[in-house]
C-alpha positions in Angstrom: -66.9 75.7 -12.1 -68.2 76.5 -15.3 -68.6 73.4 -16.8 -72.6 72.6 -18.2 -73.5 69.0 -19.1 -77.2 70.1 -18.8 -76.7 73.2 -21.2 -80.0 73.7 -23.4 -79.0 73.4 -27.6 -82.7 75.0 -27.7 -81.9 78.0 -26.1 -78.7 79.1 -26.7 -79.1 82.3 -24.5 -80.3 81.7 -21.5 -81.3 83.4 -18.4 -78.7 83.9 -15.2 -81.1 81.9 -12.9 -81.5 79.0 -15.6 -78.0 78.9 -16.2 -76.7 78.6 -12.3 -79.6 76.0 -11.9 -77.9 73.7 -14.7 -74.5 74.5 -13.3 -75.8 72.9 -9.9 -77.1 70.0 -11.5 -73.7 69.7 -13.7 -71.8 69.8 -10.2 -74.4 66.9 -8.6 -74.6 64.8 -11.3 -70.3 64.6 -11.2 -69.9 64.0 -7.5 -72.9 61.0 -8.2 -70.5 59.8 -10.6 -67.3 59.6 -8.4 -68.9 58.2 -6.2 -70.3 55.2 -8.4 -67.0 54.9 -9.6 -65.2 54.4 -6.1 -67.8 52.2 -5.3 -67.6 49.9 -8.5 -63.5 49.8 -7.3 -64.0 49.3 -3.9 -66.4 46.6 -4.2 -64.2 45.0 -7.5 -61.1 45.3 -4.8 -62.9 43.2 -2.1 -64.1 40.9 -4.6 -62.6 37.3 -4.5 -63.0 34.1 -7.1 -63.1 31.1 -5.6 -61.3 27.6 -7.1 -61.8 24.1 -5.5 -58.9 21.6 -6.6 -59.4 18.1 -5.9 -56.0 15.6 -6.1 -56.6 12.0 -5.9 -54.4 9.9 -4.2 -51.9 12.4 -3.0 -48.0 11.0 -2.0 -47.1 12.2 0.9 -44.6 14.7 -1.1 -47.7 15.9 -2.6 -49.7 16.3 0.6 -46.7 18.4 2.0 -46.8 20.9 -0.6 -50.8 21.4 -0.2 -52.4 24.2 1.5 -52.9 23.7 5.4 -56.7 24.4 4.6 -56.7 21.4 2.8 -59.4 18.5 3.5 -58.3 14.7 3.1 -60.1 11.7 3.5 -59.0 8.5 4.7 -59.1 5.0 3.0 -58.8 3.4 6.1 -60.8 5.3 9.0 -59.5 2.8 12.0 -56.1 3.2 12.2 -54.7 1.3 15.3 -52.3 3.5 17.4 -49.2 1.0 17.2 -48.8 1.7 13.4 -47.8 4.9 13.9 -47.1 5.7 17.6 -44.1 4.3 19.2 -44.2 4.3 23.1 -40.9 3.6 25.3 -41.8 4.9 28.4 -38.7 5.3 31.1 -39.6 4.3 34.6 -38.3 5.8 37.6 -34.5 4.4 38.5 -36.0 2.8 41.5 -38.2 0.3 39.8 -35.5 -1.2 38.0 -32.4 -1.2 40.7 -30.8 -3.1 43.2 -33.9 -2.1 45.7 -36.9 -4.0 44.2 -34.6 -7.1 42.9 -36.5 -10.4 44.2 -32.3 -11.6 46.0 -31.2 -8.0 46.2 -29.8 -6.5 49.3 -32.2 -4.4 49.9 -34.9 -7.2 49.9 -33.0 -9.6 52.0 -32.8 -6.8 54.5 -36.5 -6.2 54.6 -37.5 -9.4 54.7 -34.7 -12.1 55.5 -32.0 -10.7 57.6 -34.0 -9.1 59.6 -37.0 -11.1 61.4 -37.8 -9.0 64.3 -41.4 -9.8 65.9 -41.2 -7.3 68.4 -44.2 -4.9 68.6 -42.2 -1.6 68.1 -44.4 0.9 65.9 -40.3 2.3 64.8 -39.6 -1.0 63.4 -37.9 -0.8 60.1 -40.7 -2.4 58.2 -43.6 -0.9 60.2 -46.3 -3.9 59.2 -49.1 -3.4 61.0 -50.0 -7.3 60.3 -47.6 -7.9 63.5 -49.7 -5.2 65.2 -52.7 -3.0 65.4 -53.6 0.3 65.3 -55.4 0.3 68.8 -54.7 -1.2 72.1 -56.7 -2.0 75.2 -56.3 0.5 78.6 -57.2 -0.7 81.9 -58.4 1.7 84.5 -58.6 0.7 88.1 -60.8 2.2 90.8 -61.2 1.3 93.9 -63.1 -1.8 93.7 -63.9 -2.6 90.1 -61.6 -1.8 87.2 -63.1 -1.7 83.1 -61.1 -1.9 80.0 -61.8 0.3 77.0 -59.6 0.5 74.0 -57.3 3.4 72.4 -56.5 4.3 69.2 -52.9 4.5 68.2 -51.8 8.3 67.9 -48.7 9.5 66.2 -47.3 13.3 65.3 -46.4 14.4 69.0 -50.2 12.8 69.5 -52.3 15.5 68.1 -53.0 12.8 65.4 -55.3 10.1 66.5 -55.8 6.6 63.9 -59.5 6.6 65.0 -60.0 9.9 63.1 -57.2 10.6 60.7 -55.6 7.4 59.2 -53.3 9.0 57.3 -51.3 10.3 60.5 -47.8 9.9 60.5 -44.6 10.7 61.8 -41.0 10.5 61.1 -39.3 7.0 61.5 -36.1 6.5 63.9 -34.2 3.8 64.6 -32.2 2.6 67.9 -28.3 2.8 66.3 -25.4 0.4 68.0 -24.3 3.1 70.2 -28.0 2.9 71.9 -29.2 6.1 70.4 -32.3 7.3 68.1 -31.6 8.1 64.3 -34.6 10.0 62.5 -34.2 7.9 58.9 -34.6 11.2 56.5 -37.5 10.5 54.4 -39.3 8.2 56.3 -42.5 8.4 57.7 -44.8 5.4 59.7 -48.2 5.8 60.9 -51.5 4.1 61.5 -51.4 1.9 57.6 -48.1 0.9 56.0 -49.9 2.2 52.5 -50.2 5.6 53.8 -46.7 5.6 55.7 -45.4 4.7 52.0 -47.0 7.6 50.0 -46.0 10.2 53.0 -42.2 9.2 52.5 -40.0 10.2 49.9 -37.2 8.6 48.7 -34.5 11.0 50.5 -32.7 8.1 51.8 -31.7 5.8 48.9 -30.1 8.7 47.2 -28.1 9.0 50.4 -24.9 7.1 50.7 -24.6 8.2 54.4 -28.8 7.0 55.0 -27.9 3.6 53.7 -24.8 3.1 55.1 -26.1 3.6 58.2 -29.3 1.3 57.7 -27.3 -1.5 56.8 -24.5 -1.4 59.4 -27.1 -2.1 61.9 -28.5 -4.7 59.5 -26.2 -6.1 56.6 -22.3 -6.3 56.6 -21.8 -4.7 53.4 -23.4 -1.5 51.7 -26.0 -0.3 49.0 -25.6 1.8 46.4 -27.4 4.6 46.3 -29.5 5.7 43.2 -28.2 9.0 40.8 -30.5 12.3 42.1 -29.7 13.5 38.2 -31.3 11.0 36.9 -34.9 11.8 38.0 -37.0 14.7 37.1 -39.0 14.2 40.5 -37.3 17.1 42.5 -36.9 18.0 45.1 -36.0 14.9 46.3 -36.0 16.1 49.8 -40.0 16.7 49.5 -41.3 15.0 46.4 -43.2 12.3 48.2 -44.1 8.6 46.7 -47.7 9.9 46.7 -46.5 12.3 44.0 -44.2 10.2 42.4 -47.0 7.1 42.3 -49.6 9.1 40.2 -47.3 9.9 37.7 -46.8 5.7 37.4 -43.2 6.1 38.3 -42.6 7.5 34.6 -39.9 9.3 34.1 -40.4 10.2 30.4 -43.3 8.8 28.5 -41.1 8.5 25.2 -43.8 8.9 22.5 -42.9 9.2 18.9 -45.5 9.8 16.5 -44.5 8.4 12.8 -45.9 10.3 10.7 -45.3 8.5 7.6 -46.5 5.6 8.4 -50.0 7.2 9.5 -49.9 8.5 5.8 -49.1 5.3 4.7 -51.9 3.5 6.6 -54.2 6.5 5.9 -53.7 6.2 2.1 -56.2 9.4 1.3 -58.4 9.0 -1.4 -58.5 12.4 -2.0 -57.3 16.0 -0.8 -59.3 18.8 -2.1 -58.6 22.7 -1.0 -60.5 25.8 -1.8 -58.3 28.8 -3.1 -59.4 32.3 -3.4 -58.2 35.1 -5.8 -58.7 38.7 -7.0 -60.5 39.6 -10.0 
């Protein structure tokens, strides 16, 4: 490189060691100045202008079009959720069937048709206000005798009422022809509210399960309820304890209208920051 920015006019001849030291500083003071330079268009690349637009009383056509970064405030601040929010929730089939109908079948078997007092712990109904969870036991010696009372225990008895009163075990009934049936789904034990949430509802999808109920009981049949219409499944296992905490809701059905929250809203204004190049 022979180029000499530095070059002295004074001395138009001079020595080899003055010259190569202005040759050096020539060759410095050029790669200074790239380097300024790709600094100055670096830094004027990263650079940004920002804008802040402010719209008063946006449509909602106008609101669409806006950036999502966009800021709008409210007119009204309390909107109430019926405005905008339609709710149409779909219960489960069971809650509005045959089965909880006031003169139904179903409730004339559980309550009318059949009035059985006996103290059988496998009676259909299993209300423990006809009985009680413990019972007295009389032990005789040989010349005094005491009475102490037992709990009621259920699951092959390795589940005792006095401990654990959520024990329970399937339900059976005695058939015409003198022999046990095992009713699929349902469960008794120590308190009717626990015997409900163990069960599931295996039996009333069951044309076979009710038929058989209600030949020992009624003289005509109940319809079963449609397994595809539930989204509780298995039906086989889902229990009511399941079914119960999700309110018996089959699908919420929540629409959000969000029009008329716009509408309610009415923004006063909408104001977005947009940033650009130099």
């Amino acid at each position: 490189m022979t180029l000499n920015i530095f070059e002295n006019v004074d001395r138009p001849n001079p020595s080899n060691e003055e010259l190569n030291t202005q040759r050096k500083w020539t060759r410095a003071y050029v790669v200074v100045l790239i380097i300024i330079i790709a600094s100055v268009i670096y830094i004027t690349m990263l650079s940004y202008r920002t804008d802040t637009t402010t719209l008063e009383k946006p449509t909602l056509d106008v609101y669409a079009k806006l950036p999502k970064s966009a800021d709008c405030f409210c007119t009204n601040l309390s909107i109430p959720y019926h405005t905008f929010v339609n709710f149409n929730p779909q219960l489960h089939e069971v809650c509005k069937n045959h089965f909880i109908e006031p003169d139904g079948e179903w409730m004339s078997l559980l309550y009318d048709s059949y009035e059985d007092q006996r103290h059988n712990k496998r009676n259909l109904r299993t209300f423990q206000a006809l009985t009680t969870n413990w019972h007295p036991v009389v032990a005789h010696e040989a010349t005094s005798g005491w009475i102490y009372m037992q709990a009621e225990k259920y699951n092959l008895s390795s589940c005792n009422c006095a401990t654990m009163p959520g024990c329970v075990e399937p339900m059976s009934l005695e058939l015409n022809t003198g022999s046990n049936w095992t009713v699929p789904g349902m469960m008794i034990g120590c308190l009717p509210l626990e015997s409900m949430l163990e069960s599931t509802l295996e039996c009333i999808y069951d044309q076979y399960c009710l038929n058989t109920i209600t030949q020992i009981f009624l003289a005509e049949s109940i319809q079963p309820l449609f397994s595809t219409r539930t989204r509780f499944k298995p039906i086989n296992t889902t229990k009511l304890t399941t079914i119960a905490s999700e309110l018996f809701i089959e699908d919420w059905g929540v629409e959000f209208i969000y029009e008329k929250y716009f509408a309610s809203c009415q923004p006063k204004t909408c104001s977005y920051v947009l940033s650009e190049r130099f």
